[in-house]
N, C-alpha and C positions, 0 to 999 in steps of 0.2 A: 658880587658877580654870580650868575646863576651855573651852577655848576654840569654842563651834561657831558653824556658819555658819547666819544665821536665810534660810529659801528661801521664797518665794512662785510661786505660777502663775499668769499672765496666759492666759487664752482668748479668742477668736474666731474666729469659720469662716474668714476671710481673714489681710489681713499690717495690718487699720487698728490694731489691736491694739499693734501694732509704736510709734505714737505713744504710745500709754500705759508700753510699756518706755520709752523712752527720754525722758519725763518721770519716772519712778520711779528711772532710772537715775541720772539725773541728784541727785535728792533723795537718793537714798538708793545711793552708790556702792560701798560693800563689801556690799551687798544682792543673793543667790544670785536667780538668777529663772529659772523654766522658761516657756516660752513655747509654748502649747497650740493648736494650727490644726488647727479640724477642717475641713478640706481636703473631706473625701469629702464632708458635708453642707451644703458651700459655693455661695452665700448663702443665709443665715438668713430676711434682707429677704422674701422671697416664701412664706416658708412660714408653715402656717395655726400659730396661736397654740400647739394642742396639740404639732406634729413640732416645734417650737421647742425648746420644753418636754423633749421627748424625748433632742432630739438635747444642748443643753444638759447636763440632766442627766445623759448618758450620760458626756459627755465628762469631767466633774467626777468622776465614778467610777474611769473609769480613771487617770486624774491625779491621785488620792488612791491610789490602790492601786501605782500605780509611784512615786513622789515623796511625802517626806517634808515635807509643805507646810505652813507656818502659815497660809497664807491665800492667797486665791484670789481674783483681780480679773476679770469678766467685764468685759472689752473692746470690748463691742459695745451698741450701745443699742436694737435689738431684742429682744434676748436679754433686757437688763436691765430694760426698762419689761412685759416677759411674764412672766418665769420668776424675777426676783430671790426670792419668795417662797417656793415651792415650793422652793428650793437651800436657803436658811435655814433652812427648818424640818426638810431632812435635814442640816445639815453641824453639825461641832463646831467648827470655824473660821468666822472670820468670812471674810464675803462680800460682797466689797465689789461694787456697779455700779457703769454709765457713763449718765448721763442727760443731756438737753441741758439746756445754761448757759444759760437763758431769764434768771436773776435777774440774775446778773452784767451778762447784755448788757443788761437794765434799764437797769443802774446807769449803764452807761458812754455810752448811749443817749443824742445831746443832741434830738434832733427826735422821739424817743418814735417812732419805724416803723423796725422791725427784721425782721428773714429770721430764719428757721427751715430751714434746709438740712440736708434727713435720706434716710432711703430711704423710699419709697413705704409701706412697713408702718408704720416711724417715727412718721411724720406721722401717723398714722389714729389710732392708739394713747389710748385715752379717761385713759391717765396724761400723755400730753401738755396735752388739753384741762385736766386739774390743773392743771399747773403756769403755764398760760399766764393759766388766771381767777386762780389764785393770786397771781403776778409780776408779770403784765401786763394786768393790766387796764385798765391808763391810757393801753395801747399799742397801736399798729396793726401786728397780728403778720401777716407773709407766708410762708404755710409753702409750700415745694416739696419735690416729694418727687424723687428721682435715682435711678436705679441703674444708669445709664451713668458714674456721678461713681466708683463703687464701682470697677466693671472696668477704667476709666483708671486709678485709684489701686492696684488688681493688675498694670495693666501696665506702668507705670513702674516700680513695687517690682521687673520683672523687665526691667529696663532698655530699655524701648521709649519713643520719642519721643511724649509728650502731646500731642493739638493743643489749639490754645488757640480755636482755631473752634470746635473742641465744646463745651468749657466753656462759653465764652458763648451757644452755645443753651441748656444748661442752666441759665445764669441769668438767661436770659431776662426770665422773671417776675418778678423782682426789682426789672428796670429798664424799667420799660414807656415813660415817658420821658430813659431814657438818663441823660444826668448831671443832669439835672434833679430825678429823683426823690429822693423825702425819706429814703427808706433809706438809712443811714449804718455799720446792726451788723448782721453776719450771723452768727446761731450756727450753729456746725458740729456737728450733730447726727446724725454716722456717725462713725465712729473711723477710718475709709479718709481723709474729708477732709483734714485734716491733712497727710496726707502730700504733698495736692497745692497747699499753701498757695504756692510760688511761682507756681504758673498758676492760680490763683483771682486771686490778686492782679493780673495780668497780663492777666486777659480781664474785669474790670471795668471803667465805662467812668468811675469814678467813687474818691477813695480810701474804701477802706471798713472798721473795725475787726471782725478773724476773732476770735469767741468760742470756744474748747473747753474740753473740761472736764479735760484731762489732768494741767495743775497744782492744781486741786484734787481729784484722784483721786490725786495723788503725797504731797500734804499728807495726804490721810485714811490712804493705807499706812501713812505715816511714824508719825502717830499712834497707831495699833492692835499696830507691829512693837514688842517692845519694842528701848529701843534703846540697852540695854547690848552686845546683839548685832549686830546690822547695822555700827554705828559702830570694830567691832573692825577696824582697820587691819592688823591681824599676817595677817587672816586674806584671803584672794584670792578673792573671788567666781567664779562660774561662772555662763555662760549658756547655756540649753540648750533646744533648738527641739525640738518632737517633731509631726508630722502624723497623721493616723486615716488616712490612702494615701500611698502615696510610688509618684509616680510623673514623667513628666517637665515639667510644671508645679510639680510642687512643687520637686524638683531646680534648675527654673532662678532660684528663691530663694537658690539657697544663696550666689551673690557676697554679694547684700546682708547675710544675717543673717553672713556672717563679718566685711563690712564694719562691722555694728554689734557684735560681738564675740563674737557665740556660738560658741563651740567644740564644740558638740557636735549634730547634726543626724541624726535618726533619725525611724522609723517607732512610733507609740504601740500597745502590744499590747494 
């Protein structure tokens, strides 16, 4: 049998994207993956629905045109709750998004008031308002919107000290009587989050369960890769970072994405 290696492409304008590899990685370890940062059109978060849409789309063109991809994970839950349809109905691959874990945090919810922590676009999103009449109705949902949470989560990714003073003004809202409050689940509803899960933890004033969605984004790859391929042990995956600008922000990424084992770090043509 001819032995190949089954590859996928993770995007997002930023490094939150970086949580979904490395849930993916983990599920699925002889799993090839390109990891797609459109850098230049970096954040998403603020732009109107259509440049979303654009820039999205653009980047999934190039990333099919250089890379021989069975599938393709948008990593971002702007992108995903705008443009997932619009990608669909042009790809032959499936297309997977990243939405926030409202149901999950349901589930795991004992006092029924839960957080919603996304970017400002996020929150606004009338597919949020879905899923929250859908899952939670029963619930007392507190959405805040961040894109201060985003930029710490870029600047740790490029090894700078978080404060954890900041965090706690951004979640503020959350805790309006401090440990007293009945919020118990906060879903992480940006893919930057994650990354800052030790200092989330740390500037609560309360213990609190972080919801995301990256293990069930790792479960649906696994499902769709087939997996005569991926599970091939003879064969050595590859990881490979490409940006739409290289320039000296993007550069001061590159400790980490060697630390998480990408070998290969270029500019996307």
């Amino acid at each position: 049998m001819n032995e190949q290696k089954s590859t996928i492409a993770i995007l997002d304008s930023g490094v939150g994207g970086l949580s979904i590899f490395q849930a993916i990685r983990q599920a699925l370890p002889n799993l090839s993956i390109v990891y797609g940062c459109d850098n230049k059109n970096f954040p998403y978060g603020p732009k109107t629905p259509a440049l979303v849409i654009h820039c999205i789309n653009e980047l999934v063109s190039k990333i099919r045109i250089n890379f021989d991809v069975q599938l393709i994970v948008i990593a971002c839950n702007t992108a995903s709750t705008i443009a997932l349809e619009s990608l669909r109905q042009n790809s032959s691959i499936p297309i997977v998004g990243v939405v926030p874990a409202i149901k999950p945090a349901v589930e795991k919810s004992r006092t029924k008031t839960i957080g919603l922590l996304a970017t400002p676009g996020t929150i606004e999103r009338s597919y949020i308002d879905k899923l929250i009449e859908e899952f939670a109705s029963n619930c007392e949902l507190i959405k805040v919107g961040s894109t201060r949470l985003v930029e710490l989560a870029e600047e740790k990714s490029r090894g700078k000290i978080v404060s954890i003073s900041e965090i706690q003004k951004e979640l503020a809202p959350f805790f309006p009587l401090k440990e007293r409050s009945p919020i118990d689940t906060i879903v992480l509803g940006c893919t930057h989050f994650p990354l800052l899960i030790n200092e989330l933890s740390d500037a609560v004033p309360k213990p609190i369960q972080w919801i995301d969605s990256s293990e069930a984004i790792a479960i649906r790859v696994k499902a769709l890769i087939p997996t005569s391929q991926p599970l091939l042990c003879s064969i050595k995956p590859t990881f490979q970072a490409v940006f739409t600008q290289t320039n000296i922000d993007s550069n001061s990424l590159t400790p980490l994405l060697k630390h998480l084992g990408f070998s290969s770090i270029s500019q996307l043509q």
